[in-house]
C-alpha positions as CSV (number, residue, x, y, z in Angstrom):
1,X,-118.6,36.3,-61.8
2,X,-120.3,33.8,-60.0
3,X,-122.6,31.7,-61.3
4,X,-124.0,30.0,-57.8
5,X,-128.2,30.3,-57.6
6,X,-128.3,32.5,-61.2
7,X,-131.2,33.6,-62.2
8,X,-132.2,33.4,-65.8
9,X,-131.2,37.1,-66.8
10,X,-128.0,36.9,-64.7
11,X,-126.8,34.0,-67.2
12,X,-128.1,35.7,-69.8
13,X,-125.9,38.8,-68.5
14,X,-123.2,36.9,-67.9
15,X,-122.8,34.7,-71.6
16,X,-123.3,38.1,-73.1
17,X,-120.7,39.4,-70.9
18,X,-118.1,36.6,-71.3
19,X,-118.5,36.3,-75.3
20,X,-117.7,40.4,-75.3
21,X,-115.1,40.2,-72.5
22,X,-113.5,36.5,-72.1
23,X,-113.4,34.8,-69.3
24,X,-110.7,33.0,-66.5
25,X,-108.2,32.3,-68.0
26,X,-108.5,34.3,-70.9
27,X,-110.0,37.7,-69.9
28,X,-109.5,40.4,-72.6
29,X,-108.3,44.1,-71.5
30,X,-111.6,45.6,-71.5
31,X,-112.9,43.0,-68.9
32,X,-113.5,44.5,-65.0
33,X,-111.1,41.6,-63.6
34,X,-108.6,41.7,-66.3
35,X,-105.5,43.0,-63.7
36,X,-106.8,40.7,-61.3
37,X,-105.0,38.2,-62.4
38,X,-102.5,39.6,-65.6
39,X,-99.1,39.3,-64.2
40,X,-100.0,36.3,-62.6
41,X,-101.1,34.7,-65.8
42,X,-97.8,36.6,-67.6
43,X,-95.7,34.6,-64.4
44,X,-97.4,31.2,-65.0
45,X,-96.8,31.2,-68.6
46,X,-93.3,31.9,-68.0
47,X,-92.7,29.4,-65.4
48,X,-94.8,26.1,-66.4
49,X,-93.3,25.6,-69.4
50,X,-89.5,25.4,-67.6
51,X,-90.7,22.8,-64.9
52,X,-88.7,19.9,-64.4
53,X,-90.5,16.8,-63.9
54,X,-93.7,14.7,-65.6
55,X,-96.3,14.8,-62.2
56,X,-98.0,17.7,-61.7
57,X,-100.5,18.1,-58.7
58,X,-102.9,20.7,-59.2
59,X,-104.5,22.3,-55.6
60,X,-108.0,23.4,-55.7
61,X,-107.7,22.5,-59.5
62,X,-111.4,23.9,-60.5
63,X,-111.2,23.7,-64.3
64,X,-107.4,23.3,-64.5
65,X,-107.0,26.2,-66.4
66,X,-103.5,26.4,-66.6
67,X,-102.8,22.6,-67.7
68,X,-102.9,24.2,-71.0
69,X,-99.3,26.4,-70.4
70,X,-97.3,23.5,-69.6
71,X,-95.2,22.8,-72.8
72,X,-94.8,19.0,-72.6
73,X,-97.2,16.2,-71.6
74,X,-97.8,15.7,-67.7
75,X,-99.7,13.5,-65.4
76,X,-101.8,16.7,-64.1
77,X,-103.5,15.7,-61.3
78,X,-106.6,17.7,-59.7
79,X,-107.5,17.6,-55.8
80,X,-110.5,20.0,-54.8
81,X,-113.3,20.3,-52.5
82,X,-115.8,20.3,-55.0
83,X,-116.4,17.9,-57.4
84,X,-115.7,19.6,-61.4
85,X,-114.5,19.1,-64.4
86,X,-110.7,18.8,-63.5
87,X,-111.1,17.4,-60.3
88,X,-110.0,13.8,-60.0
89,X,-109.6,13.7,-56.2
90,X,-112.2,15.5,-54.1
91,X,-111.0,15.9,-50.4
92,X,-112.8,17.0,-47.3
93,X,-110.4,19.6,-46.2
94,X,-109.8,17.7,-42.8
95,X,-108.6,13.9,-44.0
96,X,-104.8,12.9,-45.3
97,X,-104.8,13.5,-49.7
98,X,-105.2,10.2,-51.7
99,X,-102.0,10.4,-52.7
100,X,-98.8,8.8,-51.9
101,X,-96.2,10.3,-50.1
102,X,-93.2,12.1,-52.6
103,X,-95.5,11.0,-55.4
104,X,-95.4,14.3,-57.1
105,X,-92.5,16.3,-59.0
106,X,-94.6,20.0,-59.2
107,X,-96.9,21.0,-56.4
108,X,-99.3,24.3,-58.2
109,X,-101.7,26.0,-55.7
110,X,-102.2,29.1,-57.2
111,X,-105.3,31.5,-55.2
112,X,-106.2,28.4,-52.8
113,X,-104.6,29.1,-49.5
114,X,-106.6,32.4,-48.6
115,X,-109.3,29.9,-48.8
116,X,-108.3,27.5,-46.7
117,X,-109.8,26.2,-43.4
118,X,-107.1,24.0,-41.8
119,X,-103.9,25.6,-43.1
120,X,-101.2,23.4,-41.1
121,X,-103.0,20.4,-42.6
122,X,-102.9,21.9,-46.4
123,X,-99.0,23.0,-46.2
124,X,-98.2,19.6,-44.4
125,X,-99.6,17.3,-47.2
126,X,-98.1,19.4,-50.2
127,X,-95.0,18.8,-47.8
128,X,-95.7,15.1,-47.8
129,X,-96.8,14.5,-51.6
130,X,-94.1,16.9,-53.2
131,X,-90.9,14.6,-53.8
132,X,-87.4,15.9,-52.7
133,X,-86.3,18.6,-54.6
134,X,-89.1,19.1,-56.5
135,X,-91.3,22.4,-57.0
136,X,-93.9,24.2,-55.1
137,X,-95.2,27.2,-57.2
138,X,-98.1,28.6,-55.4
139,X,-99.5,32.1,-55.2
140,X,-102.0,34.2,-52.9
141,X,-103.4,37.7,-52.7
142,X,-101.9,40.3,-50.4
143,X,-104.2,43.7,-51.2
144,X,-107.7,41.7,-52.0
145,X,-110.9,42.4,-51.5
146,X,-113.3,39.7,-48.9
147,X,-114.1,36.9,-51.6
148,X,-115.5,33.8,-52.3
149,X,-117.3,34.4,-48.2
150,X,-117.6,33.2,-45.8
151,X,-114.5,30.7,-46.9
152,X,-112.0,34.2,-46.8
153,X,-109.6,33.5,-43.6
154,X,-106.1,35.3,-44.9
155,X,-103.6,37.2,-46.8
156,X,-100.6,36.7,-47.3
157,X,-97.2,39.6,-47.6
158,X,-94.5,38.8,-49.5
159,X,-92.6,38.2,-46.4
160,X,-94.9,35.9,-44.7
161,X,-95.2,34.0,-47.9
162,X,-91.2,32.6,-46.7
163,X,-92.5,31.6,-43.4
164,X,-95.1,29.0,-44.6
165,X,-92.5,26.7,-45.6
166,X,-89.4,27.2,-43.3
167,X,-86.2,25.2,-44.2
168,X,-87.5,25.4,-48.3
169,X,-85.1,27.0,-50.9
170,X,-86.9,30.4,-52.6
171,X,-86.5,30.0,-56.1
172,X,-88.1,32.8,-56.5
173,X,-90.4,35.8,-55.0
174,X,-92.4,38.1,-56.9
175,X,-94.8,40.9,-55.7
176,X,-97.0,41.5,-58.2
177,X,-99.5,44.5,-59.4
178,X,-98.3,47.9,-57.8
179,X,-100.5,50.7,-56.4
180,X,-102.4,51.2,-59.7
181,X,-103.6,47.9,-60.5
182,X,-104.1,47.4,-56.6
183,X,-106.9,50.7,-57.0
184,X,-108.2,49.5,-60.4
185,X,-109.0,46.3,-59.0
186,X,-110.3,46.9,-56.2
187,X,-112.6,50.0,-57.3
188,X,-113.8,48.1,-60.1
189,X,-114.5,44.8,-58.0
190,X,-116.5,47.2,-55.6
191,X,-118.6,48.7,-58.2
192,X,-119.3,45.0,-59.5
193,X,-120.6,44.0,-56.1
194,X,-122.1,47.1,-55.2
195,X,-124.4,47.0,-58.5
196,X,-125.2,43.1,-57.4
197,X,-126.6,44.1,-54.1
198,X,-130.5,45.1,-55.2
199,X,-132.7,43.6,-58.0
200,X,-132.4,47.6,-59.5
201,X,-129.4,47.8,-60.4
202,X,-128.7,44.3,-61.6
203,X,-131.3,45.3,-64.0
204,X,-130.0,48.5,-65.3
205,X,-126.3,46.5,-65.5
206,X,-127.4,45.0,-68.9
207,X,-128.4,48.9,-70.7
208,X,-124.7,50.1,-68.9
209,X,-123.0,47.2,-70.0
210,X,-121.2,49.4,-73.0
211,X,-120.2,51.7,-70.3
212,X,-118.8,49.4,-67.8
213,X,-116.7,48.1,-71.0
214,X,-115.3,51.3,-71.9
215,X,-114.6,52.3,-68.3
216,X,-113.0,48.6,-67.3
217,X,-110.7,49.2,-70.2
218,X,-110.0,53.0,-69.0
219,X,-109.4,51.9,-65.8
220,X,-107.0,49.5,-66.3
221,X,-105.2,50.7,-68.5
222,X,-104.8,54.1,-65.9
223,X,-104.1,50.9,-63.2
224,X,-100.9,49.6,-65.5
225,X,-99.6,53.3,-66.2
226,X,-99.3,54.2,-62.4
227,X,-97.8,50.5,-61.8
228,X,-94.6,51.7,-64.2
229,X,-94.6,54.6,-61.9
230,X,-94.8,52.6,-58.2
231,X,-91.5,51.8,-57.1
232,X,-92.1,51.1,-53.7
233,X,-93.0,47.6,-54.1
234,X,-95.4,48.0,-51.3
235,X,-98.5,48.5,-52.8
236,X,-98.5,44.8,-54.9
237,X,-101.8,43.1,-54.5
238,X,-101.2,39.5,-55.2
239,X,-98.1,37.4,-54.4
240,X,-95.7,34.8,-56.0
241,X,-93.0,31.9,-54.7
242,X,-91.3,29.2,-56.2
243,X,-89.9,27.2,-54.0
244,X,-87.6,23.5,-53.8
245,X,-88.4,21.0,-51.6
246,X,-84.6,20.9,-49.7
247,X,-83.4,17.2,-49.0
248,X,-83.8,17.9,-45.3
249,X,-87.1,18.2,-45.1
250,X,-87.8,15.1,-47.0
251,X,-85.8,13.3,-44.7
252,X,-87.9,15.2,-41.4
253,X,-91.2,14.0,-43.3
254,X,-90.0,10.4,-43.0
């Protein structure tokens, strides 16, 4: 929910909203985005804690939401292109990172990449910070509705995922959601935009508001029941790689 030129009512809205609902990264089940990002969130929690290594370089940090899931102390370190609470690098998008090169044992750009402007420049500094042999985990959407315009350029298949860093070992690849929490999110991301388009409507959001709970929850729980049904792993709406930095490529960055 963005909170970009709100009005007084729309924060109103939205604090009542989030103290009902939760909010990134902590959504509860009855909240309209809550599959947008569940077995993402159930991946990261998994994998962070099992890193190897003390530097972690967070990409398009925001927040750093996720510094919370690691279970050890790291040096997190936050690059974005806005300025924030997490941030301690901003970049330009266009210019070389402030960082060294192979100064950094974790890479983590999780929803960034779709987002992106000048994409052989992102993937080439990751390539150039990330030490050899250490870990990339980054993660995009694949079934995704236009967001966060007009900075929307891509998606990204599972297969096409391998391509962005050729010569890299895949730890691992995971295609996540199925058909049913592909619908749910989308149809309840729609209606969420749809009722934001007139001043009408966003009024008559805060007397709905019960019913938008109950049917968020309805839907997605209907959205994980058809996902244990989907076996066609076509129909996934966000994707998933962990991947090594090979020896070889260290020695091409050099």
């Amino acid at each position: 929910m963005a909170k970009n030129n709100e009005s007084t009512l729309g924060r109103i809205y939205r604090q009542v909203y989030e103290g009902l609902c939760g909010k990134h990264p902590r959504p509860r089940f009855w909240h309209f985005q809550y599959l947008d990002a569940f077995y993402l969130y159930r991946s990261l929690k998994r994998l962070l804690p099992n890193t190897i290594g003390d530097t972690v370089l967070d990409v398009g940090c925001g927040e750093m939401p996720y510094r919370m899931w690691f279970s050890r102390p790291v040096r997190h370190i936050g690059i974005d292109t806005q300025p924030g609470e997490g941030v301690d690098y901003v970049i330009d998008g266009v210019s070389q990172w402030p960082l060294e090169s192979e100064s950094v044992d974790i890479v983590l750009c999780t929803q960034v990449l779709e987002h992106v402007e000048d994409l052989p420049l992102v993937l080439e500094e990751i390539s150039r910070v990330l030490r050899s042999e250490g870990t990339l985990i980054a993660s995009f959407p694949f079934l995704y509705n236009e967001h966060g315009a007009p900075n929307d350029y891509r998606r990204f298949s599972a297969h096409g995922a391998k391509l962005l860093w050729p010569g890299w070992r895949v730890v691992s690849l995971e295609r996540q959601g199925g058909v049913g929490s592909t619908l749910a999110v989308l149809w309840l991301n729609w209606l969420e935009v749809a009722m934001n388009r007139s001043f009408v409507t966003r009024i008559l959001k805060a007397p709905l508001l019960p019913f938008w709970i109950i049917g968020s929850l309805l839907a997605n729980l209907l959205g994980l029941l058809l996902d244990r049904l989907d076996g066609t792993e076509s129909f996934y709406s966000n994707v998933l790689i962990v991947l090594e930095k090979t020896t070889e490529q260290s020695e091409r960055a050099e």
